[in-house]
PyMOL Python script that loads the backbone (N, CA, C, O; Angstrom):
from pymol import cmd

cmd.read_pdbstr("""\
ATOM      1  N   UNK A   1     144.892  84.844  77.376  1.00  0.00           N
ATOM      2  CA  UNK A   1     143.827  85.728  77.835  1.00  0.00           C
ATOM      3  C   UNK A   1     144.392  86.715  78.845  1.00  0.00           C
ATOM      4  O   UNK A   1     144.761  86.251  79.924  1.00  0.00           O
ATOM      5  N   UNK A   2     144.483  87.788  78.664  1.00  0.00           N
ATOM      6  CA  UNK A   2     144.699  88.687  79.521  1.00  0.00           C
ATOM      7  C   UNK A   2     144.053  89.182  80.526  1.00  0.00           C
ATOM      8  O   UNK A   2     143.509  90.266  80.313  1.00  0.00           O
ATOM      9  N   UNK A   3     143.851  88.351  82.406  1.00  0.00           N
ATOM     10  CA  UNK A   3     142.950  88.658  83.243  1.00  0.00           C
ATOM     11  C   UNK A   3     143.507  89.598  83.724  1.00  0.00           C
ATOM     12  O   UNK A   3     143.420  89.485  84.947  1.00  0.00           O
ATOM     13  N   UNK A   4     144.175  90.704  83.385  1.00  0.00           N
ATOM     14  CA  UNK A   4     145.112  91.989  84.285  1.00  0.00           C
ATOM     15  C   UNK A   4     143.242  92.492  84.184  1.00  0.00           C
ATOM     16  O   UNK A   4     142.304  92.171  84.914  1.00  0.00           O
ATOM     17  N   UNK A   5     143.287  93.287  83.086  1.00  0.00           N
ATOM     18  CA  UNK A   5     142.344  94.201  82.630  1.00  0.00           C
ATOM     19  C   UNK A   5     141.250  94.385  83.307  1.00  0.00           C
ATOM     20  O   UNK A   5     140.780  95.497  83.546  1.00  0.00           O
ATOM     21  N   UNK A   6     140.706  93.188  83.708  1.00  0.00           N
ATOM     22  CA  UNK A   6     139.466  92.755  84.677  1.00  0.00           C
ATOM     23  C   UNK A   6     139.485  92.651  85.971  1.00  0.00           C
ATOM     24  O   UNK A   6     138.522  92.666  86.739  1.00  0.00           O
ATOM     25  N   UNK A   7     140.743  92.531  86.238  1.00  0.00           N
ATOM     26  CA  UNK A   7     140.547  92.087  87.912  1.00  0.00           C
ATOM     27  C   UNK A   7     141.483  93.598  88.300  1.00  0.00           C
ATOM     28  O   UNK A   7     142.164  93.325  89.289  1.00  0.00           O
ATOM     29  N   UNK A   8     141.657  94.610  87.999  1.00  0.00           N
ATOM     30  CA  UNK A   8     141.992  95.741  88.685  1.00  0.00           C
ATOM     31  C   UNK A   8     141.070  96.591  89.468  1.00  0.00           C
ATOM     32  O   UNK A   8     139.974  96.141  89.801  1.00  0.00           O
ATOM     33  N   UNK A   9     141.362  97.545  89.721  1.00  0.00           N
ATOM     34  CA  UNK A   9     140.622  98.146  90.597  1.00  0.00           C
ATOM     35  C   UNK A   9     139.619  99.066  90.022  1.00  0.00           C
ATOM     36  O   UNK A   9     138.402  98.985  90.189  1.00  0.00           O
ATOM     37  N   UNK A  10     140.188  99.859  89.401  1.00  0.00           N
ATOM     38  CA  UNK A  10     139.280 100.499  88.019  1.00  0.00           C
ATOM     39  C   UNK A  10     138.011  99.611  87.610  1.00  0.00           C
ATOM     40  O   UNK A  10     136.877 100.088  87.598  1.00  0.00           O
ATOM     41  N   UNK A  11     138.361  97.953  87.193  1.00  0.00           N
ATOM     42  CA  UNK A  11     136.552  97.536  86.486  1.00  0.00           C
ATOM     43  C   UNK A  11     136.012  97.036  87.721  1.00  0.00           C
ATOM     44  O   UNK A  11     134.795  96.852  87.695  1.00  0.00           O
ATOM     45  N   UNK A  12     136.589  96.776  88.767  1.00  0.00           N
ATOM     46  CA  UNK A  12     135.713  96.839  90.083  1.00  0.00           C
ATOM     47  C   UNK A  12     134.546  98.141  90.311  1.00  0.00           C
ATOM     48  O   UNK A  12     133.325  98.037  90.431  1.00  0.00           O
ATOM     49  N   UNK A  13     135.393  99.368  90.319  1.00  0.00           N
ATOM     50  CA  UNK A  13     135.105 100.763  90.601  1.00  0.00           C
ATOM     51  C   UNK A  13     134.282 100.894  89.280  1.00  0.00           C
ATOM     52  O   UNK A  13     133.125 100.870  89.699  1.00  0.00           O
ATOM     53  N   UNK A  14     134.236 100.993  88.210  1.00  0.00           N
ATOM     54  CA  UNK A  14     133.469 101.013  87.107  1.00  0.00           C
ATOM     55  C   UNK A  14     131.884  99.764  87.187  1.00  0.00           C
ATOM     56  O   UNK A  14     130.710 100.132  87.143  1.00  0.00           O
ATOM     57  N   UNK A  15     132.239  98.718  87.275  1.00  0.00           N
ATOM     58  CA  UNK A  15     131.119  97.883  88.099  1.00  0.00           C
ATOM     59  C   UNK A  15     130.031  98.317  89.087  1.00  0.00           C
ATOM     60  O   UNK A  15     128.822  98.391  88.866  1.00  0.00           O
ATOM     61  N   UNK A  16     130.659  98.576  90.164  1.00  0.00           N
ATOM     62  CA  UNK A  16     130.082  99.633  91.285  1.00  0.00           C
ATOM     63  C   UNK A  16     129.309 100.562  90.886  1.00  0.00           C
ATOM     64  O   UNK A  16     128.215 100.551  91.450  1.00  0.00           O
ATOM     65  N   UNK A  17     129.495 101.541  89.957  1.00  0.00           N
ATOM     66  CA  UNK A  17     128.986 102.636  89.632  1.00  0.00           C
ATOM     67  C   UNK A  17     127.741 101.953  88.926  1.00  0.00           C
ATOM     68  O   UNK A  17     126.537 102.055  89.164  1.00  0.00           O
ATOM     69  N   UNK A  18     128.330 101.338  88.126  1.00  0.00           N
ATOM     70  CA  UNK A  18     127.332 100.936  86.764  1.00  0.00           C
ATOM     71  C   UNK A  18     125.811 100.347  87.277  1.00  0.00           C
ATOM     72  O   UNK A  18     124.690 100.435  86.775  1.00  0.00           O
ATOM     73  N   UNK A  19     126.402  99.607  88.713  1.00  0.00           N
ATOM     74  CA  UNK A  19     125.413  98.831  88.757  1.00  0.00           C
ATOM     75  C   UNK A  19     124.353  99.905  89.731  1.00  0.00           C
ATOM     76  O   UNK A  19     123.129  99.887  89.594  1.00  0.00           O
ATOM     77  N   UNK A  20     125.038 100.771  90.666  1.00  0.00           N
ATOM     78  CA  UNK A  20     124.076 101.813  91.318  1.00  0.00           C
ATOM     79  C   UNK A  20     123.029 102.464  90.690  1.00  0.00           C
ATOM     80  O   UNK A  20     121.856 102.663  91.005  1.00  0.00           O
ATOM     81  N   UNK A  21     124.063 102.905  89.234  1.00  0.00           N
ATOM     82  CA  UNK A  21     123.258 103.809  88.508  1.00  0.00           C
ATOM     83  C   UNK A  21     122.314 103.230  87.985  1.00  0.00           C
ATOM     84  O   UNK A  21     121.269 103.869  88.117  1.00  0.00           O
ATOM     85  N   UNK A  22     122.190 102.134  87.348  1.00  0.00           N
ATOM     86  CA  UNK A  22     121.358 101.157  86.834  1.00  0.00           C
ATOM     87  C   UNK A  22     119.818 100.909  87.977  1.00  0.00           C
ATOM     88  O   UNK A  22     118.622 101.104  87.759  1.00  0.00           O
ATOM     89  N   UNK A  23     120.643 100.349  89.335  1.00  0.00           N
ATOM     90  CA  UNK A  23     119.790 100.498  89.989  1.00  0.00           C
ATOM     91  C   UNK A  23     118.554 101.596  90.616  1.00  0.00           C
ATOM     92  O   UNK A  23     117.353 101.486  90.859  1.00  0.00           O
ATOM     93  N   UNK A  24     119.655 102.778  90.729  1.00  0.00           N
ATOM     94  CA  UNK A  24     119.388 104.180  90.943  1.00  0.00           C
ATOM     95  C   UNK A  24     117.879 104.305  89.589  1.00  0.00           C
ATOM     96  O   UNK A  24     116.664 104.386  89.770  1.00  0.00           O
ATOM     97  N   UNK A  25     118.437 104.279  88.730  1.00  0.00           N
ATOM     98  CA  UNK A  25     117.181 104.477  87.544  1.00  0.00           C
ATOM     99  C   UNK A  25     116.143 103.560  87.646  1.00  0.00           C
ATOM    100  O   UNK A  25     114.953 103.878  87.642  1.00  0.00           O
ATOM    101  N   UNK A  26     116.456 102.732  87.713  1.00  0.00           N
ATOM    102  CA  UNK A  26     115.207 101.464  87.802  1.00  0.00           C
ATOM    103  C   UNK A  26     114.092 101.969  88.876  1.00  0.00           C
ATOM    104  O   UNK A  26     112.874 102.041  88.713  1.00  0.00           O
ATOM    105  N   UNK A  27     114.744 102.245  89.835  1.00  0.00           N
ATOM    106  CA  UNK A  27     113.773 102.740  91.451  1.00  0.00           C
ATOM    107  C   UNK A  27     113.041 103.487  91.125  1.00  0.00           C
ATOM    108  O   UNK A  27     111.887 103.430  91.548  1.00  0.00           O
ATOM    109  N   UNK A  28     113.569 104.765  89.982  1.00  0.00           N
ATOM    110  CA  UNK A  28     112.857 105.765  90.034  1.00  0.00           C
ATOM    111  C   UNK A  28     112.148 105.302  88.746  1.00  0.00           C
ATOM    112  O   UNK A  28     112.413 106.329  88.120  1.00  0.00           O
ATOM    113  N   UNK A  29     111.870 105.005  88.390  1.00  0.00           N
ATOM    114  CA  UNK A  29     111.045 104.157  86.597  1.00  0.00           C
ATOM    115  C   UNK A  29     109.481 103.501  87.821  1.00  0.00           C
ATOM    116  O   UNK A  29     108.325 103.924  87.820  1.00  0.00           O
ATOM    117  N   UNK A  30     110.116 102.356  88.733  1.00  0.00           N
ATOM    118  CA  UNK A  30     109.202 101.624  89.825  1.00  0.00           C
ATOM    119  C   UNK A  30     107.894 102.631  90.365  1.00  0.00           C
ATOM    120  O   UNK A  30     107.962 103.366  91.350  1.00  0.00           O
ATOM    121  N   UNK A  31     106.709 102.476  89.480  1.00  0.00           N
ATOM    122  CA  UNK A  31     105.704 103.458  90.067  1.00  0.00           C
ATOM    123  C   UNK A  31     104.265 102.888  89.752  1.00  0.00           C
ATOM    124  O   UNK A  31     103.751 102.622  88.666  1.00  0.00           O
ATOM    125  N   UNK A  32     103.788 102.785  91.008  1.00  0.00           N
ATOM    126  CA  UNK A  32     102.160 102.082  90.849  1.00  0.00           C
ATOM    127  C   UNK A  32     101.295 102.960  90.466  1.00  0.00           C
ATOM    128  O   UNK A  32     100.759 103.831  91.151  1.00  0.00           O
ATOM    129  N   UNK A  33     101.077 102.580  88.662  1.00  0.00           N
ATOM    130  CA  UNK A  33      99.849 102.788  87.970  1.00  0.00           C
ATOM    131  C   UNK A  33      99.081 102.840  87.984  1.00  0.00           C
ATOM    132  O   UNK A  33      99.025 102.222  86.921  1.00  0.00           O
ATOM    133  N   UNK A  34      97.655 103.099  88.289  1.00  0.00           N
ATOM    134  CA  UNK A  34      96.443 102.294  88.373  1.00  0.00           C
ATOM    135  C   UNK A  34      96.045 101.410  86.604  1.00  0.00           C
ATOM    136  O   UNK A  34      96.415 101.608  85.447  1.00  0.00           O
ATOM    137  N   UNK A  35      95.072 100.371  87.325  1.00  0.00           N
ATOM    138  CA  UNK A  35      94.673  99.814  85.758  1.00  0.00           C
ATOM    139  C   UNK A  35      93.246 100.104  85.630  1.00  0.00           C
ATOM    140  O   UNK A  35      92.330  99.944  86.437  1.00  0.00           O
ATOM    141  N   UNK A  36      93.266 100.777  83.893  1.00  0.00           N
ATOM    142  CA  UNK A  36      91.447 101.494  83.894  1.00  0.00           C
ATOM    143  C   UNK A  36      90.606  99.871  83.960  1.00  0.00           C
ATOM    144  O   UNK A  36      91.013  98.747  83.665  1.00  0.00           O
ATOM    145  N   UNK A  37      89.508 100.276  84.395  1.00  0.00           N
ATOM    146  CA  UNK A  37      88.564  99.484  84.815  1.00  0.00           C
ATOM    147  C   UNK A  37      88.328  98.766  85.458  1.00  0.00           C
ATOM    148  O   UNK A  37      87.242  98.208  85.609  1.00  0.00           O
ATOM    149  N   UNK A  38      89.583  98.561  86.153  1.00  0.00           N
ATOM    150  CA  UNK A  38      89.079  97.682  87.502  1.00  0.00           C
ATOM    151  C   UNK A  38      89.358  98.016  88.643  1.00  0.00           C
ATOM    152  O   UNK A  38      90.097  97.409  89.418  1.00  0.00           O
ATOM    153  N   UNK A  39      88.547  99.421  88.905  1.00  0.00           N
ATOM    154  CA  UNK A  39      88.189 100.037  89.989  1.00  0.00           C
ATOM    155  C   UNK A  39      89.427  99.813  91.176  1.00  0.00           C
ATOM    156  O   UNK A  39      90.530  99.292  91.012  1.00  0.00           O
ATOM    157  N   UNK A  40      88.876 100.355  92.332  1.00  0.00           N
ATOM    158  CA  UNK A  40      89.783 100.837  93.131  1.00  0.00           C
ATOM    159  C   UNK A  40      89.529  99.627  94.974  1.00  0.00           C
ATOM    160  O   UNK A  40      88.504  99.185  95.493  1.00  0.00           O
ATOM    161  N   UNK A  41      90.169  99.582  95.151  1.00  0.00           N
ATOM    162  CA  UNK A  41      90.151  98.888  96.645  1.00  0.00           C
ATOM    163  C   UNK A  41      88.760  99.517  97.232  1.00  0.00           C
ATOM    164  O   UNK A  41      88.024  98.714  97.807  1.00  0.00           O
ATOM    165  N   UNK A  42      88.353 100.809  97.146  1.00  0.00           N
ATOM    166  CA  UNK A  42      87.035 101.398  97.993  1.00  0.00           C
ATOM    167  C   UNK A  42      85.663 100.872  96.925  1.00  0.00           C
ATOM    168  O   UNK A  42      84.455 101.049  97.076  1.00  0.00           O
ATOM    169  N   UNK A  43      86.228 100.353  96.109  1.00  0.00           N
ATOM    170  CA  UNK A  43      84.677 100.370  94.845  1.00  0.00           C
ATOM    171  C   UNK A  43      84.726  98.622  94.798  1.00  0.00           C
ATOM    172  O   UNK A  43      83.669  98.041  95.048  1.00  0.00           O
ATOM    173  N   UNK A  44      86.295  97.575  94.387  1.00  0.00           N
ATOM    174  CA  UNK A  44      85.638  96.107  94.702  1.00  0.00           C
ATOM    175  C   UNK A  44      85.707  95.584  95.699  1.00  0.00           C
ATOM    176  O   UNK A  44      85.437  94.383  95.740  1.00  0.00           O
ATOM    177  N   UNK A  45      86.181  96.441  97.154  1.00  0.00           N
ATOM    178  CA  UNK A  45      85.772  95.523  98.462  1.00  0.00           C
ATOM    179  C   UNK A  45      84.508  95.483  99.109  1.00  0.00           C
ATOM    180  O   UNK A  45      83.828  96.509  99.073  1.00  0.00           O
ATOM    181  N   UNK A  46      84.119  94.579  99.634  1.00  0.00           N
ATOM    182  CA  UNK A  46      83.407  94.781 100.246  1.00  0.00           C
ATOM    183  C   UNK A  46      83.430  93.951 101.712  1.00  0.00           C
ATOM    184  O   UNK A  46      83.794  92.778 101.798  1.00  0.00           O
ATOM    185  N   UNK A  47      83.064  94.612 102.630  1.00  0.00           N
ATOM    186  CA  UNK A  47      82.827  94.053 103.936  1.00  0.00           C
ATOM    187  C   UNK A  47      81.918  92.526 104.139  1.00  0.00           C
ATOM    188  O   UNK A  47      80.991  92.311 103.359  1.00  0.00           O
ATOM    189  N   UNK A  48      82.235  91.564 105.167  1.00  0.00           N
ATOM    190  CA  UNK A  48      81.646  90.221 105.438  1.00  0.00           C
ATOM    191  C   UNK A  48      81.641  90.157 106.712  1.00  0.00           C
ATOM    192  O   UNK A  48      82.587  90.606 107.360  1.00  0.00           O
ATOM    193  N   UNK A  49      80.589  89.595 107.284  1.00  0.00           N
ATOM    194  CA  UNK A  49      80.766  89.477 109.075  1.00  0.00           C
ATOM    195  C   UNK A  49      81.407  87.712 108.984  1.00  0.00           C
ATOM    196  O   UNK A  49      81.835  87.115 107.996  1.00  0.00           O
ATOM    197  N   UNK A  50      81.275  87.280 110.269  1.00  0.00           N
ATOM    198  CA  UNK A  50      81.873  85.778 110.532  1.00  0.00           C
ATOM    199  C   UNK A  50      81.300  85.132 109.706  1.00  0.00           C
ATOM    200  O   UNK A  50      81.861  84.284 109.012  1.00  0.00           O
ATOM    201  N   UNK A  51      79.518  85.562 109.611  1.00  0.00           N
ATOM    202  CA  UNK A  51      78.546  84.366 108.447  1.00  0.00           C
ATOM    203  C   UNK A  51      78.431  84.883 106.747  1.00  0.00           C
ATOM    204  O   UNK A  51      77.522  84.895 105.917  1.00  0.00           O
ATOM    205  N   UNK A  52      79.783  85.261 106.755  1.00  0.00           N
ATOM    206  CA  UNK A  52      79.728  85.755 105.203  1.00  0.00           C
ATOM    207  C   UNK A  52      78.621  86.676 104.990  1.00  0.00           C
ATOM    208  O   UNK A  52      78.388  86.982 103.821  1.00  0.00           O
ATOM    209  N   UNK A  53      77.987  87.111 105.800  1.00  0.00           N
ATOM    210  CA  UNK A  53      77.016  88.503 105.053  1.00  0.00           C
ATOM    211  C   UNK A  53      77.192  89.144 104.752  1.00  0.00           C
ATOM    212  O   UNK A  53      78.422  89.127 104.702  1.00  0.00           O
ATOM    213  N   UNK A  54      76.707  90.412 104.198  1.00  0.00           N
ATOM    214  CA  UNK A  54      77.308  91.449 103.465  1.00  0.00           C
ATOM    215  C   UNK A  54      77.305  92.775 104.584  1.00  0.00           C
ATOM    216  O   UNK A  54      76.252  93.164 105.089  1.00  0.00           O
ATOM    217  N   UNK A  55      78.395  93.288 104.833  1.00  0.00           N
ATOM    218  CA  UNK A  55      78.432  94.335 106.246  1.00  0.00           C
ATOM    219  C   UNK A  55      79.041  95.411 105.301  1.00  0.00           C
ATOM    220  O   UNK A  55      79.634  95.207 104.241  1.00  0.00           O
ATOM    221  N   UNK A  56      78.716  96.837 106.026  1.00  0.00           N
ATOM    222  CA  UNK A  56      79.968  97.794 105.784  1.00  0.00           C
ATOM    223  C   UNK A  56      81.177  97.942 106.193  1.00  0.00           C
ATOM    224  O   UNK A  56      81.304  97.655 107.383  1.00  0.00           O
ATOM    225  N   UNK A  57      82.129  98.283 105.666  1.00  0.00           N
ATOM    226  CA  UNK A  57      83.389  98.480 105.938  1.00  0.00           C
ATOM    227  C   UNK A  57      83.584  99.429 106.951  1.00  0.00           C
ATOM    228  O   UNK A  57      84.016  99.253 108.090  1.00  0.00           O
ATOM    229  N   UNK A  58      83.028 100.963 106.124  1.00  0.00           N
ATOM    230  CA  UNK A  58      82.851 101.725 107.585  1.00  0.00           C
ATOM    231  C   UNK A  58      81.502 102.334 107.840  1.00  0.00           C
ATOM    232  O   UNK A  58      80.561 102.486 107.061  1.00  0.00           O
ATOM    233  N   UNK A  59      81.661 102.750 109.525  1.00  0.00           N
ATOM    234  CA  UNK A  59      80.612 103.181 110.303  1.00  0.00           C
ATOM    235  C   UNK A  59      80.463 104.694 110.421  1.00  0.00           C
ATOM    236  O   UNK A  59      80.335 105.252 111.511  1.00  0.00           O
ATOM    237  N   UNK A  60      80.483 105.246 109.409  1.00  0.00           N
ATOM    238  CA  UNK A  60      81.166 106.737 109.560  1.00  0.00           C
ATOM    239  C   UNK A  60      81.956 107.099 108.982  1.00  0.00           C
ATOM    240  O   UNK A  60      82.033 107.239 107.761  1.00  0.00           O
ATOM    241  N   UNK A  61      83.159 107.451 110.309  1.00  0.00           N
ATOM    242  CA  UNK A  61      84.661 107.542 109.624  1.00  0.00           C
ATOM    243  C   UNK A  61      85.124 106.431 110.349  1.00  0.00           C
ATOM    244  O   UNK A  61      86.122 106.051 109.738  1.00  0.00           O
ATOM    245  N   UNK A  62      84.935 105.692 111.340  1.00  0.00           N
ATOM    246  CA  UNK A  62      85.407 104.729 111.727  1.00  0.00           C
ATOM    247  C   UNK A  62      85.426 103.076 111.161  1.00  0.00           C
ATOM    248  O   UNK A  62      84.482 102.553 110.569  1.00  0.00           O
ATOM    249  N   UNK A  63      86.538 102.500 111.446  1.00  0.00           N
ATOM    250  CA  UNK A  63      85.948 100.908 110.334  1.00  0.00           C
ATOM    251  C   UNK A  63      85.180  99.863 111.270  1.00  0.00           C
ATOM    252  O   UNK A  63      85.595  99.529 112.379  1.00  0.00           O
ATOM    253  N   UNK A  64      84.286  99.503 110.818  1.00  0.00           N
ATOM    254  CA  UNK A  64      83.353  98.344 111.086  1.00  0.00           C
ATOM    255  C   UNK A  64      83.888  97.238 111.594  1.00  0.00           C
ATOM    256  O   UNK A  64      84.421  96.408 110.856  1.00  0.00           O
ATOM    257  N   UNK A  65      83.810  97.076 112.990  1.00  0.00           N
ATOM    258  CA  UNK A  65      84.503  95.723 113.489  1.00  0.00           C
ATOM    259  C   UNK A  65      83.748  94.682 113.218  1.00  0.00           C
ATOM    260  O   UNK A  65      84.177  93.532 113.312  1.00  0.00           O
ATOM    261  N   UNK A  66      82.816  94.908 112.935  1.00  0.00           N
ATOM    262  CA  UNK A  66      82.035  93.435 112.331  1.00  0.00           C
ATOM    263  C   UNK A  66      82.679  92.685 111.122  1.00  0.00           C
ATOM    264  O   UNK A  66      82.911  91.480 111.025  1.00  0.00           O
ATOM    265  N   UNK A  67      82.916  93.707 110.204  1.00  0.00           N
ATOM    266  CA  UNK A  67      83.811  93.426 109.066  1.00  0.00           C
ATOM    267  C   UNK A  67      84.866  92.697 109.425  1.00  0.00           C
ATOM    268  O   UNK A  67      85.782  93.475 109.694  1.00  0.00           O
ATOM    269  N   UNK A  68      85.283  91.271 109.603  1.00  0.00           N
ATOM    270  CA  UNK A  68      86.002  90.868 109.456  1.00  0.00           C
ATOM    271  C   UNK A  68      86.407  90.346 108.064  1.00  0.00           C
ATOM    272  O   UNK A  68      87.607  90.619 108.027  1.00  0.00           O
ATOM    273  N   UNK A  69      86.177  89.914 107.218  1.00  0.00           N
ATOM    274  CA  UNK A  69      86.526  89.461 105.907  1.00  0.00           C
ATOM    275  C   UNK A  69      86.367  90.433 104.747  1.00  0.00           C
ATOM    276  O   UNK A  69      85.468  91.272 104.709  1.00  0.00           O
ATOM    277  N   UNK A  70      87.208  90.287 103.887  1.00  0.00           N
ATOM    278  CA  UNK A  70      86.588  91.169 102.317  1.00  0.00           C
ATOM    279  C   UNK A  70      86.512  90.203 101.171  1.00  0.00           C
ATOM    280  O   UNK A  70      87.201  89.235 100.850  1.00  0.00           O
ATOM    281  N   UNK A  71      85.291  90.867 100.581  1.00  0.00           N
ATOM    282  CA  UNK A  71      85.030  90.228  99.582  1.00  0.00           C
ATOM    283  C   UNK A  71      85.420  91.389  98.180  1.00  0.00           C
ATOM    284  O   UNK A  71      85.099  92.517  97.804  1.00  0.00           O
ATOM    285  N   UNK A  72      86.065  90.569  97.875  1.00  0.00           N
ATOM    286  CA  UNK A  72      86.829  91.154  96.707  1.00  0.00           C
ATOM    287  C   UNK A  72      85.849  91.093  95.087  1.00  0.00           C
ATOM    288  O   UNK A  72      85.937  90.051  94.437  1.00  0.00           O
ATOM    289  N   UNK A  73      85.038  92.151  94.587  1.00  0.00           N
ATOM    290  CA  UNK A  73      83.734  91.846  93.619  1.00  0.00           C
ATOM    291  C   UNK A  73      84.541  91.671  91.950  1.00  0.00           C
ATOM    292  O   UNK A  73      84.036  91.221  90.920  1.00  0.00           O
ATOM    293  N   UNK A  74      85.560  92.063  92.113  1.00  0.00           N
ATOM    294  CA  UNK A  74      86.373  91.492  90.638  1.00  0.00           C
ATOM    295  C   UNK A  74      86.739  90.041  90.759  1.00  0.00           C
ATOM    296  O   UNK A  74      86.389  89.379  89.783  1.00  0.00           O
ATOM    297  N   UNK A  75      87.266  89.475  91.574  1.00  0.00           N
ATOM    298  CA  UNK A  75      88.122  88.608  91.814  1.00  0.00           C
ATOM    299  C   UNK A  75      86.821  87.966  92.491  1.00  0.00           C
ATOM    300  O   UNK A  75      86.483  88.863  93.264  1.00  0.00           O
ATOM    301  N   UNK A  76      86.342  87.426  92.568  1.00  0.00           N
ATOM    302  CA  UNK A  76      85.454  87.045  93.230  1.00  0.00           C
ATOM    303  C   UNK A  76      85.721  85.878  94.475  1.00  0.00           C
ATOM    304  O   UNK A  76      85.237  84.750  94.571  1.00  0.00           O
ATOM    305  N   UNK A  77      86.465  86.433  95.183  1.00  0.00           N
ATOM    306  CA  UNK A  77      87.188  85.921  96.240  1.00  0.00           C
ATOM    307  C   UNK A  77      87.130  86.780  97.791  1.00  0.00           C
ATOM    308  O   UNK A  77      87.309  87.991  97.917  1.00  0.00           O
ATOM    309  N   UNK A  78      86.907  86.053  98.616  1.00  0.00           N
ATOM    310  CA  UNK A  78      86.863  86.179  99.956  1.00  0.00           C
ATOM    311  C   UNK A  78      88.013  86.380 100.468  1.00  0.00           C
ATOM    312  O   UNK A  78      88.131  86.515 101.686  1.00  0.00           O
TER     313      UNK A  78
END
""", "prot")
cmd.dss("prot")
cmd.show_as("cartoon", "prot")
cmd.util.cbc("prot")
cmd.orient("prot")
């Protein structure tokens, strides 16, 4: 078996590249989609005070300190 070929400096340096570029592409491919129909963070959250009631999130433009919890209306989870 001839290990010259492999262990030089060249398939080190060829390695290196390969794997940047590889990486390099992948990163840029990496992009959050939305998925149709199941709405958006502002449409299934919803606001909860300490006794699980149903509160707003915000007061305005400001957020609702009462709101401590979200209730999530897809997932139907707290």
């Amino acid at each position: 078996m001839n290990t010259e070929s492999m262990s030089g400096p060249s398939f080190g340096a060829v390695s290196r590249r390969t794997v940047a570029a590889v990486v390099g592409f992948g990163l840029t491919l990496a992009q959050a989609v939305p998925v149709i129909s199941q709405g958006t963070w502002q449409t299934t959250l919803q606001g909860r005070d300490i006794n699980g009631n149903p509160v707003p999130l915000m007061v305005g433009s400001n957020p609702n300190l009462a709101a401590i919890f979200f209730y999530d209306t897809r997932l139907d989870l707290t």
